[in-house]
DSSP file (Angstrom, degrees, kcal/mol; ACC not computed):
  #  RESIDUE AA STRUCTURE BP1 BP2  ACC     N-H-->O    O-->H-N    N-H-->O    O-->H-N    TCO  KAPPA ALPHA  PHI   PSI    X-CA   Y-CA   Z-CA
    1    1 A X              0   0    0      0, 0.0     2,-0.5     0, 0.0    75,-0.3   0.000 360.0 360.0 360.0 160.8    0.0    0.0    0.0
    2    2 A X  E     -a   76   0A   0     73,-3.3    75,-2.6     2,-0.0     2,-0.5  -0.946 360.0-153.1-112.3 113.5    0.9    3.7   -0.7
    3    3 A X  E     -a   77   0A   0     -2,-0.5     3,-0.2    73,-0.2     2,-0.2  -0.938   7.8-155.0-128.6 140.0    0.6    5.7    2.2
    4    4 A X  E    S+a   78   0A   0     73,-1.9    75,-1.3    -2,-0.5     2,-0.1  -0.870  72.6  26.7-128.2  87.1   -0.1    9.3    1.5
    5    5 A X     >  +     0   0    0     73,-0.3     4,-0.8    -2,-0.2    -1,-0.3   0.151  52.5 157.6-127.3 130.8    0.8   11.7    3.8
    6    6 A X  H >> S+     0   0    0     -3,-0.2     3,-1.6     2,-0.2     4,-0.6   0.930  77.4  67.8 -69.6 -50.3    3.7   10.2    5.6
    7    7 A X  H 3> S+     0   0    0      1,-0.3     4,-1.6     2,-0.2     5,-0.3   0.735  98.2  57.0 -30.9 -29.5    4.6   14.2    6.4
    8    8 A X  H 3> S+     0   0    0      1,-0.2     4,-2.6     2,-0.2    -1,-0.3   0.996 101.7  46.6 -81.5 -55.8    1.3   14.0    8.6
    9    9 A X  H <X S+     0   0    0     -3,-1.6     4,-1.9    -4,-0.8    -2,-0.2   0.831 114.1  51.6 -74.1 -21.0    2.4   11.1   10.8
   10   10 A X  H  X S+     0   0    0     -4,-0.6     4,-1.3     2,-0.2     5,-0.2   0.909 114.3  47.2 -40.6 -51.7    6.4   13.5   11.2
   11   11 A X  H  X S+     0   0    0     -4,-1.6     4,-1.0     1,-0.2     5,-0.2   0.935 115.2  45.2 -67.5 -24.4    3.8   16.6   12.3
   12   12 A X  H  X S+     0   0    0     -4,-2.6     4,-3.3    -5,-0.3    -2,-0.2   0.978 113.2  48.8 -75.9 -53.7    2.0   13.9   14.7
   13   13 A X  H  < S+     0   0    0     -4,-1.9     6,-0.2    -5,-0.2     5,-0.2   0.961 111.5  50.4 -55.8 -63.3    5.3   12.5   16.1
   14   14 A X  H >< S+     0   0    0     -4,-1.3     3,-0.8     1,-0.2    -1,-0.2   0.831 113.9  42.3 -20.6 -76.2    6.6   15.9   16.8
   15   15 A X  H 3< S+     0   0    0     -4,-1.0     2,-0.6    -5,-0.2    -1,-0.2   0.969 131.9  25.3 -28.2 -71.0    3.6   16.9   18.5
   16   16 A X  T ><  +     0   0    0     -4,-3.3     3,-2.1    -5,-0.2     4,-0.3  -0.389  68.0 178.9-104.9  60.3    3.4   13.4   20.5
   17   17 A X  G X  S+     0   0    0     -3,-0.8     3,-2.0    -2,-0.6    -1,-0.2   0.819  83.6  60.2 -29.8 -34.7    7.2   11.9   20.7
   18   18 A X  G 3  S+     0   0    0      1,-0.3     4,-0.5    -5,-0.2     3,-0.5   0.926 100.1  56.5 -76.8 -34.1    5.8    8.8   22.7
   19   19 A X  G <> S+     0   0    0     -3,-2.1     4,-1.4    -6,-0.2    -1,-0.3   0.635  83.2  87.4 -69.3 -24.1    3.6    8.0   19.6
   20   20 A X  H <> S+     0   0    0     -3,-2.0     4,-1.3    -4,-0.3    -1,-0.2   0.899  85.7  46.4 -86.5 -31.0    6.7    7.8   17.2
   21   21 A X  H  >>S+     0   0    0     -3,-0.5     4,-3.2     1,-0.2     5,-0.6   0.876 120.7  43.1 -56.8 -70.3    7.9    3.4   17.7
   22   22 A X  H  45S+     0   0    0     -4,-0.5    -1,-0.2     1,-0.2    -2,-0.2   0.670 117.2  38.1 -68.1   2.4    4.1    2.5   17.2
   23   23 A X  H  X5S+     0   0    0     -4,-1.4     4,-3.5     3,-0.1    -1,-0.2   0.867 116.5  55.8-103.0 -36.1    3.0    4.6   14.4
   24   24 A X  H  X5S+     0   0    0     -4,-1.3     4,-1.7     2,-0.3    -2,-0.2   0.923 114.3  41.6 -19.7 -59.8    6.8    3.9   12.8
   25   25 A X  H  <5S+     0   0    0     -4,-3.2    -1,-0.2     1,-0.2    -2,-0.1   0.823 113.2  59.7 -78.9 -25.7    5.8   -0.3   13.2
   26   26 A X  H >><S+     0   0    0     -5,-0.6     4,-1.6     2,-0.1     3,-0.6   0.929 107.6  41.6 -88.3 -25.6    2.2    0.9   11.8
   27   27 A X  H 3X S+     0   0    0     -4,-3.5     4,-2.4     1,-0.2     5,-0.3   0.963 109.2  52.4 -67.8 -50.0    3.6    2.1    8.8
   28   28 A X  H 3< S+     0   0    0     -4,-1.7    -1,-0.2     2,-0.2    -2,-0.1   0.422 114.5  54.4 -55.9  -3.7    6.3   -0.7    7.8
   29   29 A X  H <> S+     0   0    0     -3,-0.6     4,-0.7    -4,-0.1    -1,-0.2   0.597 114.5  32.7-107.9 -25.8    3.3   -2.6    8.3
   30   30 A X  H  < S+     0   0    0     -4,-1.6    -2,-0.2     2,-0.1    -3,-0.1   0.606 114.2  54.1 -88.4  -3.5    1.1   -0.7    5.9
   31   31 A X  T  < S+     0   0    0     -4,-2.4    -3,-0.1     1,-0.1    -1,-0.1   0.025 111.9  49.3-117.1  13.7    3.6    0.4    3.1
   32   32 A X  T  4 S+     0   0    0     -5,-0.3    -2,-0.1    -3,-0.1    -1,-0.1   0.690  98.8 104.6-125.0 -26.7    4.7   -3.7    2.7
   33   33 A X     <  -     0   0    0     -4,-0.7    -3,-0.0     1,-0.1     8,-0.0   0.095  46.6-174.9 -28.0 146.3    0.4   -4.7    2.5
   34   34 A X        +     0   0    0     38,-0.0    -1,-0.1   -33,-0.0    -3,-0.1  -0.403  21.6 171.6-141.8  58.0   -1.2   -5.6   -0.3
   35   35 A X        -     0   0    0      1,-0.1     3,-0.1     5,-0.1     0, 0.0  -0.212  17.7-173.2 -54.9 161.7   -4.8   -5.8    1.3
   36   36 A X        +     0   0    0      1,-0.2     2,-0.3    39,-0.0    36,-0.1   0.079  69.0  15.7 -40.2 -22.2   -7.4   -6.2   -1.1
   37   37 A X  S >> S-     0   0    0     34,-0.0     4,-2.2    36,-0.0     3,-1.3  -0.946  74.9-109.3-162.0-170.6  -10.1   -5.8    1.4
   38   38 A X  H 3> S+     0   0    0      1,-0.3     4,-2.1    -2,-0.3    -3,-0.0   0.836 119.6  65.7 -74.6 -26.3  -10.9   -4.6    4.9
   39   39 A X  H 34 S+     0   0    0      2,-0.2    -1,-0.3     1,-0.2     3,-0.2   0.886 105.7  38.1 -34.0 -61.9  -11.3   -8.5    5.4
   40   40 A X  H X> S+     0   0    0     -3,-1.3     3,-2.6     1,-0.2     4,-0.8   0.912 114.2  59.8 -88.6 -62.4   -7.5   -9.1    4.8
   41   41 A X  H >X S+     0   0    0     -4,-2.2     4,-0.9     1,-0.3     3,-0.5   0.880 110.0  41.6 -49.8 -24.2   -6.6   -5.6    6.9
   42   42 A X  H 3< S+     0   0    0     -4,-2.1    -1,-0.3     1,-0.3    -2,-0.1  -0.061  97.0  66.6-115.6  32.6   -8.2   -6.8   10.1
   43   43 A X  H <4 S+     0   0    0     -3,-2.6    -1,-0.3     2,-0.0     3,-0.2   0.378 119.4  28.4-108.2   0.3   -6.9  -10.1    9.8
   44   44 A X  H << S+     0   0    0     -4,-0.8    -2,-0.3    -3,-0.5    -3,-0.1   0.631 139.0  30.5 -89.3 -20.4   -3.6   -7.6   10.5
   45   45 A X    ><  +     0   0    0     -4,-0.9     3,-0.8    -5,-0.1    -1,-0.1  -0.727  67.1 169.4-105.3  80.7   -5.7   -5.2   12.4
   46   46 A X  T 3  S+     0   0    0      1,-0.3    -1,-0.1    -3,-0.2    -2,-0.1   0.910  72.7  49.1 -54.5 -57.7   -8.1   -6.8   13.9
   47   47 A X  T 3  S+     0   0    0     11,-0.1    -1,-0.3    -3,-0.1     9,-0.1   0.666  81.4 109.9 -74.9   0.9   -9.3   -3.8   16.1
   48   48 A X    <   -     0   0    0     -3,-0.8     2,-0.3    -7,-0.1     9,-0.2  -0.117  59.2-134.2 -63.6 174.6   -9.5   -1.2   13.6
   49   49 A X        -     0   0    0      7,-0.5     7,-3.0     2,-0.0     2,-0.1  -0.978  12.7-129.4-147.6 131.6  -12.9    0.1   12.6
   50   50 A X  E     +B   55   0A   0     -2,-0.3     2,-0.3     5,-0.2     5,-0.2  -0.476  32.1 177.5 -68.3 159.7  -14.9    1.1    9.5
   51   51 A X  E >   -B   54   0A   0      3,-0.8     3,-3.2    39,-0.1     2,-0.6  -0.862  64.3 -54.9-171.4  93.6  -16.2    4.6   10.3
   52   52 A X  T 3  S-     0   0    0     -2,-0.3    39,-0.1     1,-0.2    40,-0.1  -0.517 123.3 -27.8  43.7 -94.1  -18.4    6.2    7.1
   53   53 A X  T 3  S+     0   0    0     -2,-0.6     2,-0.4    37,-0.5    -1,-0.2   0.072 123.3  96.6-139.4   6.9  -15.6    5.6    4.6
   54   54 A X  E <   -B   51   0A   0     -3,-3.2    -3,-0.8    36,-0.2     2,-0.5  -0.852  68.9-126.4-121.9 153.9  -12.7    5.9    6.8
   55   55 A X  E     -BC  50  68A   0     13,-2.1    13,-1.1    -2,-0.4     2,-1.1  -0.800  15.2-153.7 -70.1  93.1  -10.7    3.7    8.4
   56   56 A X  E     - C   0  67A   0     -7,-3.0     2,-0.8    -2,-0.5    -7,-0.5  -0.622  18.1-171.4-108.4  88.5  -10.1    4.1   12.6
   57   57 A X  E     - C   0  66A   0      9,-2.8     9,-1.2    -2,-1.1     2,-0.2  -0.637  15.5-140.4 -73.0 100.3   -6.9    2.6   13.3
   58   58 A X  E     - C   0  65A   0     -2,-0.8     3,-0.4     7,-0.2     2,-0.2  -0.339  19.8-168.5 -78.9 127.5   -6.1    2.3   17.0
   59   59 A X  E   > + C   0  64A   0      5,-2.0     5,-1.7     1,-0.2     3,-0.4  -0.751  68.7  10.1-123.7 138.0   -2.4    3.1   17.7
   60   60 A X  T > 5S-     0   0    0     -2,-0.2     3,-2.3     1,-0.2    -1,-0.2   0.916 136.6 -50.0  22.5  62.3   -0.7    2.3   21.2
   61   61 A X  T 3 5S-     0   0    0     -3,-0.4    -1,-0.2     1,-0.3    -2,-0.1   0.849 113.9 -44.4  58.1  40.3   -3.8    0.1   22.6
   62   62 A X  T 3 5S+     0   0    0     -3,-0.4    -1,-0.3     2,-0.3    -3,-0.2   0.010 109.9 125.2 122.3 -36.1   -6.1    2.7   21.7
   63   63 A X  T < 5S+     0   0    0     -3,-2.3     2,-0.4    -5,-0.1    -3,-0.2   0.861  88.5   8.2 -18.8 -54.3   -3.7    5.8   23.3
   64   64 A X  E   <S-C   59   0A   0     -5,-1.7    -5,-2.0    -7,-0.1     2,-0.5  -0.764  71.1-141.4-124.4 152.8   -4.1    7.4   19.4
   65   65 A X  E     -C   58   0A   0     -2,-0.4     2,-0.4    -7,-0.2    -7,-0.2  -0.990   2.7-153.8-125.9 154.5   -6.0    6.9   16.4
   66   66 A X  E     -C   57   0A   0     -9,-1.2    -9,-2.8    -2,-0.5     2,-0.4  -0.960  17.8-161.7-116.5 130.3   -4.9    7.2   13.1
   67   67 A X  E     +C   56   0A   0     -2,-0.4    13,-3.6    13,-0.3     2,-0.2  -0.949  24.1 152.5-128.7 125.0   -8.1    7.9   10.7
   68   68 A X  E     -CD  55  79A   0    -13,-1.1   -13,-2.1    -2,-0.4     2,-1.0  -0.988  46.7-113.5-162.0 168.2   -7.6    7.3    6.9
   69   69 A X  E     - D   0  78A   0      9,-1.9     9,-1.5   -15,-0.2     2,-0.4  -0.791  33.5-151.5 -82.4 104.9   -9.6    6.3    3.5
   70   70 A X  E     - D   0  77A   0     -2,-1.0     2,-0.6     7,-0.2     7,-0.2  -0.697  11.6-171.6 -44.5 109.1   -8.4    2.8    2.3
   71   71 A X  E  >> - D   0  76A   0      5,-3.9     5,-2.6    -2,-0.4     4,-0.9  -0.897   6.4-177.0-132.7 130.4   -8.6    2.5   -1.0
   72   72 A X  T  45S+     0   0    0     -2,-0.6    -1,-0.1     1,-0.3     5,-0.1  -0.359  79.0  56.4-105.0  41.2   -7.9   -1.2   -1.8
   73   73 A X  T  45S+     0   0    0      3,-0.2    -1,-0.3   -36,-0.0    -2,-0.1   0.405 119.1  29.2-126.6 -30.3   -8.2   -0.8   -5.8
   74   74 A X  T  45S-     0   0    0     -3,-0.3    -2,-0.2     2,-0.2    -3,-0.0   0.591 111.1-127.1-120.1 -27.7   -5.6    1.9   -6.1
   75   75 A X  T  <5 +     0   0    0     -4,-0.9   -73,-3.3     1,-0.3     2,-0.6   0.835  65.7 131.4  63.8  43.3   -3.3    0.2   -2.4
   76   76 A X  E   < -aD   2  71A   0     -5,-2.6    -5,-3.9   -75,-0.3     2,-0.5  -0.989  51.9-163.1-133.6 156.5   -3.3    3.4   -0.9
   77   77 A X  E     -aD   3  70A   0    -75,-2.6   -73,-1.9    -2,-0.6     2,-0.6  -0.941  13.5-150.2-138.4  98.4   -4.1    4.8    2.3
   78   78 A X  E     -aD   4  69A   0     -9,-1.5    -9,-1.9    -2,-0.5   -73,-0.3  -0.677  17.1-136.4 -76.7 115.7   -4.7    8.6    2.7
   79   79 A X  E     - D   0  68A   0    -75,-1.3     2,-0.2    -2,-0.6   -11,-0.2  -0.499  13.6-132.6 -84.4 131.4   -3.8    9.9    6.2
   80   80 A X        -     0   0    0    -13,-3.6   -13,-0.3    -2,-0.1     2,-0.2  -0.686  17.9-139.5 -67.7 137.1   -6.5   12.5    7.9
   81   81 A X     >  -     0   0    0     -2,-0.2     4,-2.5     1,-0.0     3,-0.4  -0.518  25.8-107.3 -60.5 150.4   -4.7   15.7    9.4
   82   82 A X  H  > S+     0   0    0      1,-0.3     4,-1.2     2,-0.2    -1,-0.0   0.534 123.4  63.3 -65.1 -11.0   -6.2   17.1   13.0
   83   83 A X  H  > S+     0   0    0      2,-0.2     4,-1.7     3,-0.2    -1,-0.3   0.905 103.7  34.4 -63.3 -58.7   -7.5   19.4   11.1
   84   84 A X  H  > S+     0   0    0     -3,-0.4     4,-1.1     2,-0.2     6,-0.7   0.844 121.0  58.5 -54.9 -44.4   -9.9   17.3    8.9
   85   85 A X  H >< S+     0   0    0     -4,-2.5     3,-1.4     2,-0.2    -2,-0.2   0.950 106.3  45.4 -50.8 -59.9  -10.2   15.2   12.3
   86   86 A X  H 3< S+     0   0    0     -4,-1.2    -2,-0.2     1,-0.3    -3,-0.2   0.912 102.4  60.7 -75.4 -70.2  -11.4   18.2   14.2
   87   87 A X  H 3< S-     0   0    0     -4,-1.7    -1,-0.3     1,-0.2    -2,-0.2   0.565  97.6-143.2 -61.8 -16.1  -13.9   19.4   11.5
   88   88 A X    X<  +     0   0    0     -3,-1.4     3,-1.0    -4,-1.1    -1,-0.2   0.541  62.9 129.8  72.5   6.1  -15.5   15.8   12.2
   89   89 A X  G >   +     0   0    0     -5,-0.4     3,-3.2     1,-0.2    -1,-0.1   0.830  55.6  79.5 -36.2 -50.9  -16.3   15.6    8.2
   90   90 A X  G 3  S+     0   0    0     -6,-0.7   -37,-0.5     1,-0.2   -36,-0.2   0.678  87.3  61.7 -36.2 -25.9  -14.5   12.0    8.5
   91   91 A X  G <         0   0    0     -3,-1.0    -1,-0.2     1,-0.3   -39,-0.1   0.558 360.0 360.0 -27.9 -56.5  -17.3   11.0    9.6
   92   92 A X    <         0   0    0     -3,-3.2    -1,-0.3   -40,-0.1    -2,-0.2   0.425 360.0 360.0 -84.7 360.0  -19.9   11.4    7.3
């Protein structure tokens, strides 16, 4: 999978240092995937959760989440900003 923005999860770590091993092991685990569907991601993330159209991945047991669109036709995974988080649009 293609994960687009990495730059967001550098602006997160910054923000949250403690955050930077497990979101580090959650990427090397999404940028080597080749999911086809959410079936095959949650047999690698079992707890994550579909959420409208986005994805709620839980990151140090549930400390953080990472919210992003999977889109298993194209193997990329678009990362939300706290900005788009905040506006609670992800939602929908």
């Amino acid at each position: 999978m293609r994960v687009i923005s990495i730059r967001k999860i550098r602006e997160f770590v910054e923000l949250y240092p403690k955050s930077e091993s497990a979101l580090i092991s959650w990427h090397t685990i999404v940028k080597r995937a080749r999911w086809e569907n959410m079936a095959e991601m949650k047999q690698v993330f079992p707890s994550a959760d579909l959420v409208g159209r986005r994805t709620v991945f839980n990151i140090m047991g549930g400390n953080f989440r990472l919210i992003a669109r999977v889109n298993y036709a194209r193997k990329t995974v678009f990362i939300l900003t706290h900005q788009e988080y905040d506006r609670g649009r992800w939602k929908e």
